[in-house]
C-alpha positions in Angstrom: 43.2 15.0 15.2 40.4 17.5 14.3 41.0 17.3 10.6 40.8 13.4 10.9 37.3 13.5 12.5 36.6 15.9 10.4 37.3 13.5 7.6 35.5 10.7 9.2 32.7 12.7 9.8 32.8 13.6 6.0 32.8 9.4 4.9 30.0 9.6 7.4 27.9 12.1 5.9 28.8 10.7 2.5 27.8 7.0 3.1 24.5 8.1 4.6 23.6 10.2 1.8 24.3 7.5 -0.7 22.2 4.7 1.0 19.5 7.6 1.4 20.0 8.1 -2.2 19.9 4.1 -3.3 16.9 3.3 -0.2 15.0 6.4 -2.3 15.8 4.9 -6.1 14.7 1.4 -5.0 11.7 2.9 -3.6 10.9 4.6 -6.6 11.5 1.2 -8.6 9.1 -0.8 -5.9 6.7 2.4 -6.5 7.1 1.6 -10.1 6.3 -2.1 -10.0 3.2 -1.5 -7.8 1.8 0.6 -10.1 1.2 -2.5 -12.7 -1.0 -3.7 -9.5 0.3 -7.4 -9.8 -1.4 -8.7 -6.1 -4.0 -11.4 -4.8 -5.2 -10.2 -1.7 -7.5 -12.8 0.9 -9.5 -11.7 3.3 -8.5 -13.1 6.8 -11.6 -11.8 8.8 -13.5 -8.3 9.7 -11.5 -6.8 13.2 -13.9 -4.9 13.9 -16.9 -3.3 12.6 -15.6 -1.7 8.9 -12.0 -2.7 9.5 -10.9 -6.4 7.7 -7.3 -8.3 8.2 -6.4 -8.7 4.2 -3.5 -11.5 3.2 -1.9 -9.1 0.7 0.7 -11.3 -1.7 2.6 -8.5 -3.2 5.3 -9.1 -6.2 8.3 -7.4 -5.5 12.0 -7.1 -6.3 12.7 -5.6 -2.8 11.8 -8.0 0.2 12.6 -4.6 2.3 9.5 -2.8 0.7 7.0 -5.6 1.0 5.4 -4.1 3.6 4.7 -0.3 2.1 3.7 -2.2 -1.2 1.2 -4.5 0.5 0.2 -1.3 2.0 -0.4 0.2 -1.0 -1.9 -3.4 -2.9 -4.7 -3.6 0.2 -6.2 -0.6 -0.3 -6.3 -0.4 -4.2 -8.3 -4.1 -3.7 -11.0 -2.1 -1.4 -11.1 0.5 -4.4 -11.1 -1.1 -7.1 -11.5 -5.0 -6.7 -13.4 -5.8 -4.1 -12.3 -8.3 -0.9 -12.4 -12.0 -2.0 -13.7 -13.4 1.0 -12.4 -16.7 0.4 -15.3 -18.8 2.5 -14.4 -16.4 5.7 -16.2 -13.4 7.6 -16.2 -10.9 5.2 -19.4 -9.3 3.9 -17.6 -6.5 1.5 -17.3 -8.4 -2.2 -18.0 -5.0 -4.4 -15.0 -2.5 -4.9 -16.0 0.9 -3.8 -15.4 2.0 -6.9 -18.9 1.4 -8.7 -17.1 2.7 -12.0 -14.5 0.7 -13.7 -12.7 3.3 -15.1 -12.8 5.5 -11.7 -8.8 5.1 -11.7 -8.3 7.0 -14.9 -11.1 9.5 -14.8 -9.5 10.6 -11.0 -6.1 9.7 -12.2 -4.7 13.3 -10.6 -6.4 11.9 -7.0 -5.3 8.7 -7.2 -1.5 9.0 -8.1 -1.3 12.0 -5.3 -3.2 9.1 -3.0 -0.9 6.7 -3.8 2.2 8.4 -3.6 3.3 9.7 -0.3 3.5 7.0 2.7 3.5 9.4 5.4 0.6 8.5 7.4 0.3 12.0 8.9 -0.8 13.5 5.2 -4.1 13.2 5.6 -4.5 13.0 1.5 -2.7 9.4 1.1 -3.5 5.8 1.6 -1.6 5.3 4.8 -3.9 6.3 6.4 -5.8 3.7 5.8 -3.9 0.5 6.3 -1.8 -0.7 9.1 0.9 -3.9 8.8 -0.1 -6.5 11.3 2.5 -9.2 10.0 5.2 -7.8 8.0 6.2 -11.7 6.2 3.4 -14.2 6.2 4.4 -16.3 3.2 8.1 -15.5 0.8 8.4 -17.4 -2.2 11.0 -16.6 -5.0 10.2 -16.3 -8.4 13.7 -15.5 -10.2 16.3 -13.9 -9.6 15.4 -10.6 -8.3 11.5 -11.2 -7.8 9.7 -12.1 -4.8 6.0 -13.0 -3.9 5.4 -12.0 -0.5 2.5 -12.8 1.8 1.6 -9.6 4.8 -1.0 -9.1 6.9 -2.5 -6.1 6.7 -5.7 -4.4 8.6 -7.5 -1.9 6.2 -10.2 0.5 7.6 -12.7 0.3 4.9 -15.7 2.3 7.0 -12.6 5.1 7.0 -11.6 5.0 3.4 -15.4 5.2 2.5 -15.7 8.1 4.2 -12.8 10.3 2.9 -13.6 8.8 -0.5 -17.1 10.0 -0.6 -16.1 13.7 1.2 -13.4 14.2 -1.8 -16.3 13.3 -4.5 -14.2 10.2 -5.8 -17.0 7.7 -4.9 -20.9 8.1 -4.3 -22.1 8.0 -0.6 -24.2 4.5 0.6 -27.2 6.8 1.1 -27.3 8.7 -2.6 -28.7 5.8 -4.3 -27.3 4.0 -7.9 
């Protein structure tokens, strides 16, 4: 009887490890795909001061990692593209980033930002960006390929400020 639980114990351990293994490899994939930055992202409103709602439509091949993607998608639109207000309550049009090649001249910062989704490592994106809906809006484009809608809240007054203490972006009050 010991051996057997043993054993079972073992399958346990074993089947665990391999959906860790696969959950981590189609992360990785997802992490891959994001990185091509395919997203439209609407702005649903401002929360409160500095923090907006943002309709993130993410393209994915995972439904399960919509939400760490849109995540992801929100806050590279705050950096980098700006908010489309889309006729609502949001003042912020400009990107943060007043250069358009900021991405690749900080490329070190910005793959280290955009890598870990741990939200207590202060040095990531996470941080940042909180799901509020995890599936607005699913539509299927092939086989494997999925354009989901989430509803995300991004802390913009936040991001600023941890942007302009690491360097990566010019403070409001330095000028042009």
């Amino acid at each position: 009887l010991f051996n057997l639980n043993l054993g079972s114990l073992g399958i346990l351990f074993i089947s665990i490890g391999s959906a860790d293994a696969q959950s981590k490899r189609k992360r990785k994939k997802a992490d891959k795909e994001t990185a091509k930055w395919n997203y439209v992202v609407e702005c649903q409103g401002e929360a409160t001061a500095g923090v907006y709602t943002l309709k993130v439509f993410s393209i994915v091949m995972d439904e399960r990692l919509a939400g760490i993607q849109a995540q992801k998608n929100a806050v590279h639109a705050v950096i980098f593209q700006g908010v489309n207000a889309q006729g609502r309550k949001c003042k912020q049009k400009p990107a943060l980033a007043r250069s358009i090649n900021l991405e690749t001249e900080r490329e070190d910062f910005f793959k280290e930002f955009f890598a870990s989704v741990k939200r207590k490592d202060p040095n990531n994106f996470a941080k940042y960006v909180t799901v509020v809906e995890q599936v607005t809006d699913r539509q299927k484009l092939g086989r494997k390929k999925f354009r989901i809608g989430t509803l995300v809240t991004v802390n913009i007054a936040l991001l600023r400020k941890k942007l302009e203490k690491e360097n990566i972006i010019k403070s409001l009050s330095s000028g042009f």
